[in-house]
C-alpha positions in Angstrom: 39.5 52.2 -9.5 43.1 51.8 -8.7 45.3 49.4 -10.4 46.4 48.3 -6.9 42.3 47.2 -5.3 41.8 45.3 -8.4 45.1 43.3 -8.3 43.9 42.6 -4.9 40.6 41.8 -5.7 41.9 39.1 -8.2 43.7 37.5 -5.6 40.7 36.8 -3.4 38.4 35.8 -6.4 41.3 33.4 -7.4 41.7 31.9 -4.1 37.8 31.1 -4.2 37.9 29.6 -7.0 40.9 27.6 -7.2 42.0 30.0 -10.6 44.3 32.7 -12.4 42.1 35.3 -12.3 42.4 37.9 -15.1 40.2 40.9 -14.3 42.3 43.8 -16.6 39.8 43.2 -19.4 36.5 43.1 -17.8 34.1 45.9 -17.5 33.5 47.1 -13.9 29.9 45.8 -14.1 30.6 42.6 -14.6 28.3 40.1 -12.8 30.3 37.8 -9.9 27.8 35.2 -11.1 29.6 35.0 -14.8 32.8 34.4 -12.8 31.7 31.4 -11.3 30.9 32.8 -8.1 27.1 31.3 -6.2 26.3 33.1 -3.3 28.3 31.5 -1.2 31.5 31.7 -2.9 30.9 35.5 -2.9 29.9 35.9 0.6 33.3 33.8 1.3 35.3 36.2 -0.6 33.5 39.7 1.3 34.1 37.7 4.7 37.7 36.8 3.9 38.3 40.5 2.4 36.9 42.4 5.5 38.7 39.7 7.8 42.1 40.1 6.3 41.5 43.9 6.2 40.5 43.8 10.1 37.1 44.8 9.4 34.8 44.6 12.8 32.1 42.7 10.8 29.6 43.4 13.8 30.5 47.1 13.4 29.6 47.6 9.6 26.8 44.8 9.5 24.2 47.1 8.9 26.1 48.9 6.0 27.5 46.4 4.0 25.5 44.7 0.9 26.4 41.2 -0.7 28.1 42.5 -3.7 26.6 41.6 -7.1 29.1 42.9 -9.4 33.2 43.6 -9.8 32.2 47.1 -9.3 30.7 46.4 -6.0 33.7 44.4 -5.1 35.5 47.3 -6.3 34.5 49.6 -3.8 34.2 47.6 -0.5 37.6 46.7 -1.4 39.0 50.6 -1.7 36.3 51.3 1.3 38.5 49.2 3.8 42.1 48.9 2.0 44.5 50.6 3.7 46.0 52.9 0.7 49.9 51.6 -0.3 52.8 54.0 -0.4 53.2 55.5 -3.7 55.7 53.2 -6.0 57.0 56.9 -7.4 58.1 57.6 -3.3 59.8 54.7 -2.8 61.8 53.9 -6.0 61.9 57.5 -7.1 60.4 57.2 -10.2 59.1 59.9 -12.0 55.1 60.2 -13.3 56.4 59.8 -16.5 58.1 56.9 -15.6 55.5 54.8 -13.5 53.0 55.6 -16.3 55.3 53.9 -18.7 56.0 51.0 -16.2 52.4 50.7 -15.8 52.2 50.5 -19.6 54.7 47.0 -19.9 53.3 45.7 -17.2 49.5 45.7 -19.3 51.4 44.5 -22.1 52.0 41.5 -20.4 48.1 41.3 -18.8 47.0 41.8 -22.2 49.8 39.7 -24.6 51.2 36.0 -24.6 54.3 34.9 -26.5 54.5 31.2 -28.9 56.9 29.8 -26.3 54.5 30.6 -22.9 51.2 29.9 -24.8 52.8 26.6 -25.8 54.0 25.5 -22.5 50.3 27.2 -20.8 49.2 24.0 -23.4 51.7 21.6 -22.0 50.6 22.4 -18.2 47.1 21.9 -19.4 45.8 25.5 -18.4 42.4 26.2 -19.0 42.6 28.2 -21.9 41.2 28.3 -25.4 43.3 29.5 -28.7 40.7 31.5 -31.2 42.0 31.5 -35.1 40.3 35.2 -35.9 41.3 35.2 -39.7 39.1 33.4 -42.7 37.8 29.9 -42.9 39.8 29.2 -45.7 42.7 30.2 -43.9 42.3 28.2 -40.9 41.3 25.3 -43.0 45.0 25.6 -44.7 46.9 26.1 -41.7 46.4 26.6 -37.9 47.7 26.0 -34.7 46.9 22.4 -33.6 43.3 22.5 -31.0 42.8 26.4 -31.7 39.1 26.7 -33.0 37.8 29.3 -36.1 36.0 32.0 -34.9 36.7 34.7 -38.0 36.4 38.1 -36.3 34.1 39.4 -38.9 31.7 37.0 -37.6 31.9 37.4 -33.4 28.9 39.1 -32.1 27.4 38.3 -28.7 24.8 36.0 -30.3 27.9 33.7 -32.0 29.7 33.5 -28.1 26.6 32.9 -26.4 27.6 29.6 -26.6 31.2 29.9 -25.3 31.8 29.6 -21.6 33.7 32.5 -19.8 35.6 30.7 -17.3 39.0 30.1 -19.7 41.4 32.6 -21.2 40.6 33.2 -25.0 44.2 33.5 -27.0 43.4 35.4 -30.1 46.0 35.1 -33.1 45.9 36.3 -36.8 48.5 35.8 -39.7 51.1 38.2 -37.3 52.3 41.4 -37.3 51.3 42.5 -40.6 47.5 41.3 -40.0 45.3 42.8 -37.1 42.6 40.3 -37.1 43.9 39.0 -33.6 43.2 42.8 -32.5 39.9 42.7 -33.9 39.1 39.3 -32.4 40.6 40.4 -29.0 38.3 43.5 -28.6 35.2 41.5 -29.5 35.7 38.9 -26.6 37.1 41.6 -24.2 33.9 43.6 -25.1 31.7 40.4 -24.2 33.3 39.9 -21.1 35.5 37.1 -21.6 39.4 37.1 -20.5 41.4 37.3 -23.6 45.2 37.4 -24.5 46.8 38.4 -28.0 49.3 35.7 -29.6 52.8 38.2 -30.3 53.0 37.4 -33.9 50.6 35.3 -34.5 50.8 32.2 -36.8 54.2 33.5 -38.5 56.1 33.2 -35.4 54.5 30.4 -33.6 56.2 28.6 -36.5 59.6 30.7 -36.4 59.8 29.5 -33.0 59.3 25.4 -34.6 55.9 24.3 -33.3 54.1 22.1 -35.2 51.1 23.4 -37.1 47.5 21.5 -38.0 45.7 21.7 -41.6 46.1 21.1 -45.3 49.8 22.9 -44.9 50.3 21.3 -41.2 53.9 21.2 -40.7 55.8 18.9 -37.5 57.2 21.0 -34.6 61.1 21.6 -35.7 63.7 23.5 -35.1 63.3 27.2 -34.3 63.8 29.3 -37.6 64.6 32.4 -35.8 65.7 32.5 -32.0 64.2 35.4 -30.0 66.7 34.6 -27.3 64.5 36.1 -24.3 64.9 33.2 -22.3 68.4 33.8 -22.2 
């Protein structure tokens, strides 16, 4: 399915439920139901979909089934969405370039930095920071309200118990350790929205935040200054 019918997917499901909506990660089959979305809500976002699209609801009553899934979504979506110009036409990019524009712009679906995941925490957003690497090493030092989840450890028995409705921010040691990787594919595999922390634990504390644990240190000054908000 085109990148294009799932971005606009994700903007109905977010207006229903009142959310970022992150859908990159999740399988097609995905059940609406683990989004959140009762009946109701669903039937609200095919009516609003159809409606916006100019859909004669009368017309196609016969044909159209209450989708169950994202993959169901999917399709009534690219069914009745009129088809966008080509980026490639309009900017004259090349294949090779839109493939490699499409490629930053999942970096960013997929990857958060220390200063945005710090100021997601300061707005309060509904999000959930997962230590992958060992107990020990969480116990020594972590980032303050992240919980331990090593990644050797996630199946879908031990996330049963987590709800799906928040992003998951996986970090590690940084960029010499791929635990967050590992932990990151495990909860994108069960279905939950996930992010990778850039750099992990090294460079949340670079940037000066404070850190939580036997070697918990107060937020300072920045050791090393990325510059990128300048």
């Amino acid at each position: 399915m085109s990148v294009a019918v799932k971005d606009k997917v994700a903007e109905y499901l977010e207006a229903a439920l009142g959310s970022p909506v992150n859908l990159v990660p999740l399988p097609d089959d995905t059940a609406l139901s683990s989004l959140g979305l009762d009946s109701l809500l669903t039937i609200s976002v095919l009516v609003t979909l159809l409606e916006d699209c100019g859909v004669d609801l009368g017309e196609h009553a016969d044909s159209l089934v209450t989708p169950s899934t994202l993959e169901d979504l999917y399709a009534i979506a690219n069914r009745f969405t009129e088809p966008e110009e080509p980026v490639a036409s309009e900017s004259g990019l090349s294949r090779e370039q839109r493939s490699q524009l499409d490629f930053y712009q999942e970096k960013l679906a997929y990857e958060i930095d220390s200063a945005d995941l710090q100021a997601a925490l300061d707005d309060g957003e509904d999000l959930v920071v997962v230590d992958g690497r060992s107990s020990e090493s969480y116990a020594w030092e972590h980032i303050p309200g992240a919980i331990s989840i090593p990644h050797r450890s996630i199946s879908q028995e031990s996330l049963a118990g987590l709800s799906k409705a928040p992003l998951y921010v996986a970090y590690c040691d940084g960029i010499g350790c791929n635990a967050s990787t590992k932990t990151a594919i495990k909860f994108a595999s069960a279905g939950f929205r996930v992010k990778e922390l850039i750099g992990g634990l090294d460079w949340w504390k670079r940037d000066g935040h404070a850190t939580a644990g036997e070697a918990g240190q107060h937020a300072g000054h920045a050791l090393v200054a990325c510059g990128c908000a300048g």
